[in-house]
N, C-alpha and C positions, 0 to 999 in steps of 0.2 A: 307438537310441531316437529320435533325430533326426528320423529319413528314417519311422518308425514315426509321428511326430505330425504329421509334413508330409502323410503319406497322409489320418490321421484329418480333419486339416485340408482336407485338400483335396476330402474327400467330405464335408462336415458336411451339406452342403445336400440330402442323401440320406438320413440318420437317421430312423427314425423316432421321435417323442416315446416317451419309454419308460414312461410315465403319460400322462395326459389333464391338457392344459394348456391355457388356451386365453390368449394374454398379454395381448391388448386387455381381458377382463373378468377374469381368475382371479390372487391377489396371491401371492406368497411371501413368509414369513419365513426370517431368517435365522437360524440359532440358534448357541448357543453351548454347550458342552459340557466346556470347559474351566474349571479353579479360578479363572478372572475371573467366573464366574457363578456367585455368589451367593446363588441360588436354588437351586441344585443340593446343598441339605444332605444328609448322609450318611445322614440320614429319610427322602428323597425317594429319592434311585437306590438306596433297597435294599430297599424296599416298589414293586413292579412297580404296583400300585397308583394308589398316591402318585406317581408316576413318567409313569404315563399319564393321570392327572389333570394335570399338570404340565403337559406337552406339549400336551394340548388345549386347557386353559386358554389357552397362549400363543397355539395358531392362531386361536382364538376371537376372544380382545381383537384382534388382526390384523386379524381378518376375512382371513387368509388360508386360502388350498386346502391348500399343504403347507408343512413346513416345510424347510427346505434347508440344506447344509453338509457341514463336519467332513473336507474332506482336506487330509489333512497336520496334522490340528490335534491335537493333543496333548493328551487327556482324562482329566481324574481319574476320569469315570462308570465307568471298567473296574475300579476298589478296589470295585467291588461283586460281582464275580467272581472266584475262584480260577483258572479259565480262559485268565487273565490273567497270573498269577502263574509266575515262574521255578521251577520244583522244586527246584532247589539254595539257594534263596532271594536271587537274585540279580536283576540289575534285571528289572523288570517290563515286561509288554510296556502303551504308553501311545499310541502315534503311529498315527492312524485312516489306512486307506490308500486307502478309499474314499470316493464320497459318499452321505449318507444324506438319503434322503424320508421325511419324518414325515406320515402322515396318516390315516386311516380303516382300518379290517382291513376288508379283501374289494376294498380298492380293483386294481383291474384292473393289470398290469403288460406291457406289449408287447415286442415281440422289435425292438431298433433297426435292426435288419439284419437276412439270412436268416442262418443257422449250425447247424448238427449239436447235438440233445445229447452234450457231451460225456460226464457224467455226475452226479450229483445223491447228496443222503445226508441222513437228520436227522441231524442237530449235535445231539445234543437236552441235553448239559450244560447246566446254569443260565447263562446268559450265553452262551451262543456263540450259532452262526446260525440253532439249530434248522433247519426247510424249508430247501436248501440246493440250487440247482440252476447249473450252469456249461455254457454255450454255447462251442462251438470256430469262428471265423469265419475267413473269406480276404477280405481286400482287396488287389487288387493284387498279389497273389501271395504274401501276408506274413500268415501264422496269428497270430491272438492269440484272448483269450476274455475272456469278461464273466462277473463272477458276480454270484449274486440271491441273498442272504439273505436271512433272517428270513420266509420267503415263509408258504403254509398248507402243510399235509400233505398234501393231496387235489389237489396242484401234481406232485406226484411221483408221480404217473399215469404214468412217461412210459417209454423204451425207450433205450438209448443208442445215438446212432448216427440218432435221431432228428431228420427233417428239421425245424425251426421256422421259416417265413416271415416277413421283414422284415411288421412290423406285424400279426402273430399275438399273440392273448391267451395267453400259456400260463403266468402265473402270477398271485397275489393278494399282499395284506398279509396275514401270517397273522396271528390270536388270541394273544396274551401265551402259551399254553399249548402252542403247537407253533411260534413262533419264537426261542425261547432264554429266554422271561422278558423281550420288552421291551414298552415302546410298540408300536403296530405301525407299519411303515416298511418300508423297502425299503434294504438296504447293495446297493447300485449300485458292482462292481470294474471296472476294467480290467487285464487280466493279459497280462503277452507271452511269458514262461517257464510254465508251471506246473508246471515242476518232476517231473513223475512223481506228482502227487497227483491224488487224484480225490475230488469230492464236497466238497472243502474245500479252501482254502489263506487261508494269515495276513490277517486284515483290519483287521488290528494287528500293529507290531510294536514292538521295542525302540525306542528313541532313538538308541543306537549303533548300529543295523541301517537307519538311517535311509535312505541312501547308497543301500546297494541295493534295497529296496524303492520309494524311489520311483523309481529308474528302470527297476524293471522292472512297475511299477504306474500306471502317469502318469495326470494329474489327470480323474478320467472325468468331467467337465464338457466334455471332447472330445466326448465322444459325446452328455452328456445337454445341454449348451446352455441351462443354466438360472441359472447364476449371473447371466447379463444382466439378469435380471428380477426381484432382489432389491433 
């Protein structure tokens, strides 16, 4: 994983913005999603609603573009999903693996590098990722992949095996009703295994599975370069 973030690092200055950001005028917040906030009643994240009221509400008073955060951060928001939930009834999965962009549906989503569709799938349970598309990239001679939740339906146009060029539009925010039931946003992965899955892998997990998910998910602010600016 190392020699994996020394690369990412070492190419940062080649990324493309994976949204439109512009940092001299456009602000970000930082949000919070964990049971220190507050605001986050069991009335709000389980009314999608109330829930995307919330989250605008906040960009609003901001005056920010998007909002930003949540890896590695440990969220109550997933008790509003079964999806979440162990089938044996055993711990739950809580630990976000990615980072999330909170902002507009239909907002534009860029390709930070060129890569292959790997392949794509609606999620479309209450809570998961709905729109659901995952890129296969080489740097440096070393595959890994990005995945794009919560995206629109009409993003899944695509072909697998499909070329997508560094700073190509190929996906949106989608609508509460084809991204899982949320806000609209963007879960932004980094993946270096994936395991033999296609169309989906954990963007969440246990607490006790901590360990290995994040090293083999490490913090995609590698790529996206946005927490500077919070």
């Amino acid at each position: 994983m190392s020699s994996f973030i020394s690369i990412l690092n070492k190419n940062k200055h080649s990324f493309h913005p994976v949204v439109s950001f512009d940092a001299a005028n456009d602000r970000l917040l930082k949000m919070d999603f964990t049971d220190a906030n507050n605001a986050l009643t069991k009335e709000v994240i389980e009314d999608v609603a109330k829930f995307d009221a919330y989250v605008q509400e906040q960009l609003l008073a901001a005056n920010a573009l998007y909002g930003i955060g949540g890896y590695a951060e440990h969220r109550t928001v997933y008790s509003r999903s079964n999806v979440f939930d162990a089938p044996d009834g055993g711990e739950p999965r809580r630990l976000h693996l990615g980072t999330d962009i909170w902002g507009k549906a239909g907002t534009p989503v860029f390709a930070p590098l060129g890569g292959m569709v790997h392949s794509f799938k609606f999620n479309e349970a209450y809570g998961d990722y709905g729109a659901t598309i995952i890129l296969l990239h080489q740097l440096e001679g070393m595959a890994f992949y990005t995945l794009y939740g919560h995206m629109s339906l009409k993003d899944l146009a695509l072909t697998e095996g499909q070329y997508i060029n560094r700073g190509q539009v190929f996906a949106h925010f989608g609508e509460p009703h084809e991204n899982g039931h949320w806000p609209p946003h963007l879960h932004f992965q980094i993946i270096i295994d994936i395991e033999l899955k296609e169309g989906d892998y954990p963007g969440v997990c246990r607490l006790s599975d901590k360990d290995f998910y994040l090293k083999n998910c490490p913090d995609a602010d590698l790529i996206l370069q946005m927490n500077q600016y919070i």
